[in-house]
C-alpha positions as MATLAB code, in Angstrom:
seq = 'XXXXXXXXXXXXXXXXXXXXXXXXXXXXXXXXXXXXXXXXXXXXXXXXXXXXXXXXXXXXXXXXX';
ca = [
      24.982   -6.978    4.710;
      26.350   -5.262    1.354;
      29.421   -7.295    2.061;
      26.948  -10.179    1.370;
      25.731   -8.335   -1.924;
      22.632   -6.572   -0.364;
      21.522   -3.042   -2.593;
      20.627   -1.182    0.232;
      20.703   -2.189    4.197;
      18.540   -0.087    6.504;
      17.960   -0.216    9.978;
      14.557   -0.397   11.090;
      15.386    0.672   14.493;
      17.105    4.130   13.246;
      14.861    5.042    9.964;
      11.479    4.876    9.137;
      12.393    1.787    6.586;
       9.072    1.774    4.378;
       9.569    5.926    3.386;
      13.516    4.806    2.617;
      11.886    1.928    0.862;
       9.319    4.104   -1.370;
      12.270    7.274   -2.326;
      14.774    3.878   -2.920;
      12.141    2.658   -5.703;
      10.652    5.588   -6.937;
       7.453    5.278   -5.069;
       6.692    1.566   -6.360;
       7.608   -0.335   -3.461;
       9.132   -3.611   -3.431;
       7.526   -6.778   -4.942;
       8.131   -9.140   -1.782;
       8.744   -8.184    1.945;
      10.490  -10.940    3.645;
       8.984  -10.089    7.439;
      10.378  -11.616   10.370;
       9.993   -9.562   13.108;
       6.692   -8.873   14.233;
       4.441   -6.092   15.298;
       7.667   -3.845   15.493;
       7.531   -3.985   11.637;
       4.111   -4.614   10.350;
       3.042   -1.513    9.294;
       6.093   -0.602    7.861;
       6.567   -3.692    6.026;
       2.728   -3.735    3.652;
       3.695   -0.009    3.252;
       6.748   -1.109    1.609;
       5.224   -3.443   -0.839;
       3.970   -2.238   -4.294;
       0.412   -2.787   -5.592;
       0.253   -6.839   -5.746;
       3.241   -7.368   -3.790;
       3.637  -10.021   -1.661;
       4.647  -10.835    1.534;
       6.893  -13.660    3.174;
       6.121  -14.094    7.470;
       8.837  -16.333    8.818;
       8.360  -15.913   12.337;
       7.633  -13.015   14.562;
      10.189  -11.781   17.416;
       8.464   -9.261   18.558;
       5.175  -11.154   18.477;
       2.100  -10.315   16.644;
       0.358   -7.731   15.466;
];
């Protein structure tokens, strides 16, 4: 994924992505979470997202929360 010009890639299936996601920005959080996986990644992703953040569902493959 850097290849394709990402900042940072994490793996949500090795690290706890939302505490990567809070030391990456300085405990802000990111102003939209793209979430396409599901249940798996709920949690993790609105703990992610800064005050007012939004977030984008576009599917869920490991079904709903």
């Amino acid at each position: 994924m850097q290849d394709l010009g990402a900042d940072h890639v994490i793996n949500y299936r090795e690290d706890r992505f939302e505490g990567m996601v809070r030391k990456i920005t300085k405990k802000r959080g990111v102003d939209v979470v793209f979430e396409h996986v599901g249940k798996d990644t709920w949690a993790g992703s609105m703990l992610s997202m800064r005050p007012g953040g939004r977030l984008v569902t576009c599917g869920s493959t490991s079904g709903c929360s």
